[in-house]
N, CA, C and O of each residue as an XYZ file, in Angstrom:
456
protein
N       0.814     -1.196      0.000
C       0.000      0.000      0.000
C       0.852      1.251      0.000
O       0.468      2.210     -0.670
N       1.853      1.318      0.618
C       2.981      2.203      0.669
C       3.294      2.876     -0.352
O       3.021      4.003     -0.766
N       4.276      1.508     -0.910
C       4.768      1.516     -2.256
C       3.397      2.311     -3.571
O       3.942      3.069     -4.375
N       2.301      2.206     -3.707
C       1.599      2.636     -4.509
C       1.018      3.688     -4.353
O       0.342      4.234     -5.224
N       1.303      4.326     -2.641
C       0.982      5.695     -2.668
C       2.146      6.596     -2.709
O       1.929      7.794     -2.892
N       3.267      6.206     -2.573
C       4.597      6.708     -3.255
C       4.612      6.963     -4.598
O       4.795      8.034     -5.177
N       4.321      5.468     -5.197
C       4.413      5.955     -6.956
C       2.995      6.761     -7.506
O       2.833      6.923     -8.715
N       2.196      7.149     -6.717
C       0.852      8.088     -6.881
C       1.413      9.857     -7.028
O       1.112     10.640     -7.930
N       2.385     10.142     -5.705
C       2.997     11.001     -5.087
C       3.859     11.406     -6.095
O       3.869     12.538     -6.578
N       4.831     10.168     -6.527
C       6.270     10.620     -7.153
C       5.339     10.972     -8.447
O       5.749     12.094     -8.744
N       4.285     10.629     -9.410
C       3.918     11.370    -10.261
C       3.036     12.078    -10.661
O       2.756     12.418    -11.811
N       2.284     12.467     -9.103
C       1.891     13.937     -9.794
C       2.962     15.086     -9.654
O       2.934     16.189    -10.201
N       4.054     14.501     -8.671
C       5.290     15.957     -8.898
C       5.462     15.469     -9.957
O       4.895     16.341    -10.615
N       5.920     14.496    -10.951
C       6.315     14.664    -12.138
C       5.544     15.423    -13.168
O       6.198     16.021    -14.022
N       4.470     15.469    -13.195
C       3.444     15.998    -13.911
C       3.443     17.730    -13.708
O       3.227     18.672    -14.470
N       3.863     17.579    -12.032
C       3.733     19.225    -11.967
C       5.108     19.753    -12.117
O       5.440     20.791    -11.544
N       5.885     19.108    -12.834
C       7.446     20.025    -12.574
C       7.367     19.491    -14.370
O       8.433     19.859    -14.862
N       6.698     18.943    -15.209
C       6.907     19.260    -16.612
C       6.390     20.159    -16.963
O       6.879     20.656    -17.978
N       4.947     20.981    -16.254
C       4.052     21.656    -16.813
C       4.784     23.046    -15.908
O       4.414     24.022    -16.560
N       5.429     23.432    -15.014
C       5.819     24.598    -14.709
C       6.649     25.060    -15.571
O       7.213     24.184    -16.227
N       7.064     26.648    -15.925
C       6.995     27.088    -16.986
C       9.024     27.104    -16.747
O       9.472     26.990    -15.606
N       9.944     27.248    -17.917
C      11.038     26.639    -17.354
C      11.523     28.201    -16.408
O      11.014     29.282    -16.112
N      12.528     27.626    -16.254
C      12.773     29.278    -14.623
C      13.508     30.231    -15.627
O      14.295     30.010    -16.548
N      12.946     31.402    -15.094
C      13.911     32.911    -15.515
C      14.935     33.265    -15.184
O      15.141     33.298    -13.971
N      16.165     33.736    -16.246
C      17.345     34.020    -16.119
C      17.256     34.904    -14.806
O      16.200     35.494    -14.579
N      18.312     35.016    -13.945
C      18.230     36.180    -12.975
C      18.429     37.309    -13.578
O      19.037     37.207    -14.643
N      18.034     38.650    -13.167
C      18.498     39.960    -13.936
C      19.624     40.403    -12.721
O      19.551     40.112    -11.527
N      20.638     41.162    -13.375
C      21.360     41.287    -12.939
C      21.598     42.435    -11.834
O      21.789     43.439    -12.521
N      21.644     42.634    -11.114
C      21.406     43.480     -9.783
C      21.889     45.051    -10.331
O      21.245     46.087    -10.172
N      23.052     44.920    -10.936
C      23.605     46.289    -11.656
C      23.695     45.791    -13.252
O      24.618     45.111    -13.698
N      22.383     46.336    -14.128
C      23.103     45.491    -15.953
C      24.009     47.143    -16.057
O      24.097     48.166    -15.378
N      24.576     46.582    -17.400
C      25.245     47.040    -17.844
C      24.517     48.224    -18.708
O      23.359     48.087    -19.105
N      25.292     49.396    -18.965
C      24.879     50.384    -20.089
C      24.190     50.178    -21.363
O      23.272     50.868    -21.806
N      24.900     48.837    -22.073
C      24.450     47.867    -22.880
C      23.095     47.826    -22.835
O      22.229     48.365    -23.523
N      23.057     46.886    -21.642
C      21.471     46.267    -21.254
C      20.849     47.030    -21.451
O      20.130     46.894    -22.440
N      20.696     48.765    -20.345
C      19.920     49.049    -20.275
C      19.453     49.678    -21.558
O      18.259     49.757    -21.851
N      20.237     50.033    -22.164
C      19.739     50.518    -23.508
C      18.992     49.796    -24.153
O      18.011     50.154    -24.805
N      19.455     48.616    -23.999
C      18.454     47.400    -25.120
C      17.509     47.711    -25.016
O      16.648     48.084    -25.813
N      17.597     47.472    -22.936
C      15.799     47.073    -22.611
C      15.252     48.657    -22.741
O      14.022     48.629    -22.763
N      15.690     49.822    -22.820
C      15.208     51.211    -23.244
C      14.485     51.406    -24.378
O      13.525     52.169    -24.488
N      15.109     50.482    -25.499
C      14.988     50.090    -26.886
C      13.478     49.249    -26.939
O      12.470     49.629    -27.534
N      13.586     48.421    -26.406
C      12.375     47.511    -26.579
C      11.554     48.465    -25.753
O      10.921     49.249    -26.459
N      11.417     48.592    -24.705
C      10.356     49.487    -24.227
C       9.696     50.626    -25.258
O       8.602     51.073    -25.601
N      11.116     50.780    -25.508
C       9.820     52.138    -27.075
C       9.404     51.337    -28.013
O       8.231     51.459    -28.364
N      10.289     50.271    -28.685
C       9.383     49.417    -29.722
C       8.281     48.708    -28.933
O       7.431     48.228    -29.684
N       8.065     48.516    -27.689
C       6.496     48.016    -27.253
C       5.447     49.075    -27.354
O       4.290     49.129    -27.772
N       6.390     49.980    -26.754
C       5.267     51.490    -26.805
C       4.335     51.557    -27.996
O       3.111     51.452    -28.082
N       5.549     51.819    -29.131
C       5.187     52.047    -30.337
C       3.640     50.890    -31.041
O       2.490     51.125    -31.409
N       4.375     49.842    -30.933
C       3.585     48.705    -31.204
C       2.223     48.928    -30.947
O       1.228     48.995    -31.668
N       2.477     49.051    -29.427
C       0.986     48.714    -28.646
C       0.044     50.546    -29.366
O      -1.037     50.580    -29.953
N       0.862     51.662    -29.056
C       0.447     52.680    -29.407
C      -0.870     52.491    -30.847
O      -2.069     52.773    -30.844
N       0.090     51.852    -32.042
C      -0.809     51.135    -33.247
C      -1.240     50.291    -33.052
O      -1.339     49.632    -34.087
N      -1.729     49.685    -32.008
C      -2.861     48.551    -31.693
C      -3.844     49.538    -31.309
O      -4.898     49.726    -31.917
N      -3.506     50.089    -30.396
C      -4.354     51.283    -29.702
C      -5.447     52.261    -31.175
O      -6.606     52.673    -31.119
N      -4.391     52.326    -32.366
C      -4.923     53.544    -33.317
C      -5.549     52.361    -34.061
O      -6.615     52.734    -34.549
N      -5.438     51.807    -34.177
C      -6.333     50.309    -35.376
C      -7.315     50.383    -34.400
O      -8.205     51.191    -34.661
N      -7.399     49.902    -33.561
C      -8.443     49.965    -32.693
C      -9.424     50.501    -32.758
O     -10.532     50.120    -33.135
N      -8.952     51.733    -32.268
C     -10.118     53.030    -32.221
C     -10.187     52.987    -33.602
O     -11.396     52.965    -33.833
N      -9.498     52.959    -34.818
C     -10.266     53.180    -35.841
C     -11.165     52.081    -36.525
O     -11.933     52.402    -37.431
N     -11.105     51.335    -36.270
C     -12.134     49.699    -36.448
C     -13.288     50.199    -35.789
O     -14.381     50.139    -36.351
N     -13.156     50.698    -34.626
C     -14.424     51.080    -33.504
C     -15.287     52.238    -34.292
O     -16.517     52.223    -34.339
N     -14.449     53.259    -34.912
C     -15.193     54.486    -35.493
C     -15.802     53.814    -36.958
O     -16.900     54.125    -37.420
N     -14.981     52.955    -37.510
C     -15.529     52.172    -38.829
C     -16.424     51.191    -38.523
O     -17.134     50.993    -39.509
N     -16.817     50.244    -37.292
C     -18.048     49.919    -37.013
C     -19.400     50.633    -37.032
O     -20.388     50.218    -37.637
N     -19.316     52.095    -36.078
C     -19.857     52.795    -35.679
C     -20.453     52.925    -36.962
O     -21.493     52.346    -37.277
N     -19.726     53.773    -37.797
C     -20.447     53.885    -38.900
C     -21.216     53.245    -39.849
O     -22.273     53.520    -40.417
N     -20.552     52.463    -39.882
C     -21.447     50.917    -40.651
C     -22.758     50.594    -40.061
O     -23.796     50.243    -40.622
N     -22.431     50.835    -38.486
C     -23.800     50.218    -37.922
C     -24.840     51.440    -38.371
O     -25.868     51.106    -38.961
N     -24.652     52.516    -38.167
C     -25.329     54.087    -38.294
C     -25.864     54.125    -39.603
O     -27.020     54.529    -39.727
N     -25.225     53.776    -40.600
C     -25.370     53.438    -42.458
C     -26.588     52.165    -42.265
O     -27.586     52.186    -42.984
N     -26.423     51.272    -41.412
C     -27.290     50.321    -41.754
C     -28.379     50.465    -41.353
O     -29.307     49.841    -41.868
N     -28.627     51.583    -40.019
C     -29.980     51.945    -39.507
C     -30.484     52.748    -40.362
O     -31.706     52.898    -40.365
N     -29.819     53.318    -41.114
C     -30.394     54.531    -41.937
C     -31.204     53.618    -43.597
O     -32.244     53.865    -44.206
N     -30.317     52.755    -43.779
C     -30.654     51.709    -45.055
C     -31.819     50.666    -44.500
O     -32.582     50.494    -45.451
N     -32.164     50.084    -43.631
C     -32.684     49.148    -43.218
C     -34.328     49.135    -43.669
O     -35.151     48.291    -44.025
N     -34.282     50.771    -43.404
C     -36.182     51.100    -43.377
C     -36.311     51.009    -44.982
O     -37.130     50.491    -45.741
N     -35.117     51.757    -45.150
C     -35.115     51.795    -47.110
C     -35.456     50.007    -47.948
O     -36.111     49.802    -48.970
N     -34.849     49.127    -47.196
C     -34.933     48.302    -47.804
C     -36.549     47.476    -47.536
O     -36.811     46.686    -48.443
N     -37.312     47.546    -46.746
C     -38.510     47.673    -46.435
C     -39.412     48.536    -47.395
O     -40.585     48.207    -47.568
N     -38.982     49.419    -47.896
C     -39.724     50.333    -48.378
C     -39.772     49.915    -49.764
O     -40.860     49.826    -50.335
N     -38.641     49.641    -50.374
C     -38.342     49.108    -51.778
C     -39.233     47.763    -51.787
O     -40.066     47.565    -52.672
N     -39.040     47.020    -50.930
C     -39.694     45.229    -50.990
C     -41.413     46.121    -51.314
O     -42.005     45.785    -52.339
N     -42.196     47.404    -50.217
C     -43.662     47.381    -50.379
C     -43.370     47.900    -52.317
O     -43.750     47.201    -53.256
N     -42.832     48.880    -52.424
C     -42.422     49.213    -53.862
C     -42.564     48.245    -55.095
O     -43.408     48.240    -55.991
N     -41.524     47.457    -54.879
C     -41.891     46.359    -55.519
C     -42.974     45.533    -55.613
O     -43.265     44.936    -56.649
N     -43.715     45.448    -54.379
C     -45.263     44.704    -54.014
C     -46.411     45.872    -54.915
O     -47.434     45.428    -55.437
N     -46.181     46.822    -54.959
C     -47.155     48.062    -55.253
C     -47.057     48.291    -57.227
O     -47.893     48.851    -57.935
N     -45.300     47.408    -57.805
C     -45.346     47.890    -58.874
C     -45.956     46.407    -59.721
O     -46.431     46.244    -60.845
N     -45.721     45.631    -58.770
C     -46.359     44.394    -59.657
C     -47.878     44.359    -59.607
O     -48.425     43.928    -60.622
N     -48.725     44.779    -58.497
C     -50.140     45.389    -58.654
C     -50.340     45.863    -59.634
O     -50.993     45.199    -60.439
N     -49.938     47.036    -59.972
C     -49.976     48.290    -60.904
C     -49.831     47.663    -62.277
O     -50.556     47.857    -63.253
N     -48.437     46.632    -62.150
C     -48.549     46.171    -63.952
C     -49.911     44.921    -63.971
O     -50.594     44.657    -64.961
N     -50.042     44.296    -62.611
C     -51.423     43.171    -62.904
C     -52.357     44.118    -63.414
O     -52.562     44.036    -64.625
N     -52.956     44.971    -62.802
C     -53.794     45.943    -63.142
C     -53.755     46.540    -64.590
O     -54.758     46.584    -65.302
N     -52.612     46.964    -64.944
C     -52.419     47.594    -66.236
C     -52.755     46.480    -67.858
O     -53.169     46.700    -68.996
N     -52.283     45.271    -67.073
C     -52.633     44.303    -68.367
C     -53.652     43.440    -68.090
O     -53.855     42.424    -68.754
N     -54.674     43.970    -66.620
C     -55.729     43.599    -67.303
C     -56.804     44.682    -67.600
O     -57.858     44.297    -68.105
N     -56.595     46.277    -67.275
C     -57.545     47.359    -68.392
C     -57.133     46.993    -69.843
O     -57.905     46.994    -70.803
N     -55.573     46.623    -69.881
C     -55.422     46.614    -71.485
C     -56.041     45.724    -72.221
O     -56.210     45.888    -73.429
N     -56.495     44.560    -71.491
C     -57.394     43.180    -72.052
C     -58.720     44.297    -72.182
O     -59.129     44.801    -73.228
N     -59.141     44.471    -71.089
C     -60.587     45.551    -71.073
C     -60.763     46.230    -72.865
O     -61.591     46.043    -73.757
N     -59.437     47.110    -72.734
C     -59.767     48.074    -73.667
C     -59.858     47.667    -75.079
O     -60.602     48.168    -75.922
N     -58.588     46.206    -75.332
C     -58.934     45.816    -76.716
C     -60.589     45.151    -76.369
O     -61.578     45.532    -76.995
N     -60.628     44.340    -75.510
C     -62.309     44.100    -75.838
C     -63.324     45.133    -76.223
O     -64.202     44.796    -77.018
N     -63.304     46.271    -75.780
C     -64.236     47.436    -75.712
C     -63.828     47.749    -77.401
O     -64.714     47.567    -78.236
N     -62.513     48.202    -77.828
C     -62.322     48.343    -79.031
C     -63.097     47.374    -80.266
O     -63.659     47.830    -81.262
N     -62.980     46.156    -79.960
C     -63.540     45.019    -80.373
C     -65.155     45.193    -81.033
O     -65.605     45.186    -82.178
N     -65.780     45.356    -79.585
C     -66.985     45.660    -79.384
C     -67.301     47.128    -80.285
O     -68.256     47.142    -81.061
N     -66.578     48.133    -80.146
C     -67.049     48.979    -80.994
C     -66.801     48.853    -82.479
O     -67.515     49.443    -83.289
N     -65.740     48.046    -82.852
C     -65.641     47.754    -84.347
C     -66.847     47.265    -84.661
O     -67.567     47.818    -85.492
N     -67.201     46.118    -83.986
C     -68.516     45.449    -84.372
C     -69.771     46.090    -84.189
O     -70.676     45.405    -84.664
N     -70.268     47.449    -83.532
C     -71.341     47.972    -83.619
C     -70.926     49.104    -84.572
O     -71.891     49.747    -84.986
N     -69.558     49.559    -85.083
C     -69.851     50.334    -86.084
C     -69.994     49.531    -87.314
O     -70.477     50.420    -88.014
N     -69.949     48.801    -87.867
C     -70.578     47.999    -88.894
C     -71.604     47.837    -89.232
O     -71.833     47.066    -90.164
């Protein structure tokens, strides 16, 4: 029973010392002129970076905005066009059937002017 709660033990530390992340160099208590410049260096290229994440950003946000604002304004329009369309196919049912009407009526009067 021992023995199998030992080898239970010995691998979940194994499990937990593959998955910890590997260890960080120490930094050096005094870096060098070097260093600090580097890391001076990268600090503005993060700046920078993040700065144009920051401006894409906000401008994706103002180019949503608008899109959404364009689509409230189009939305009713496209409603309006669908009754449009419902109102112009009436209008031509209607139109071809006075035009049946009128050749009949024409019809009819050929034959009583005779």
């Amino acid at each position: 029973m021992l023995i199998g709660h030992c080898g239970v033990a010995s691998l979940n530390t194994m499990e937990k010392l593959s998955y910890d992340p590997p260890p960080r160099r120490p930094v050096p208590v005094h870096p060098s002129e070097e260093e600090l410049a580097l890391r001076h260096d990268e600090i503005h290229r993060l700046h920078a970076d993040n700065q144009l994440l920051i401006d894409g950003s906000v401008n994706l946000r103002r180019r949503y905005l608008k899109l959404e604002a364009d689509f409230h304004v189009v939305e009713p329009l496209g409603e309006e066009v669908m009754q449009l369309k419902s109102e112009a196919q009436k209008l031509s049912r209607s139109r071809q059937e006075l035009s049946g009407k009128v050749q009949a009526l024409q019809q009819d009067l050929k034959h009583l002017q005779l």
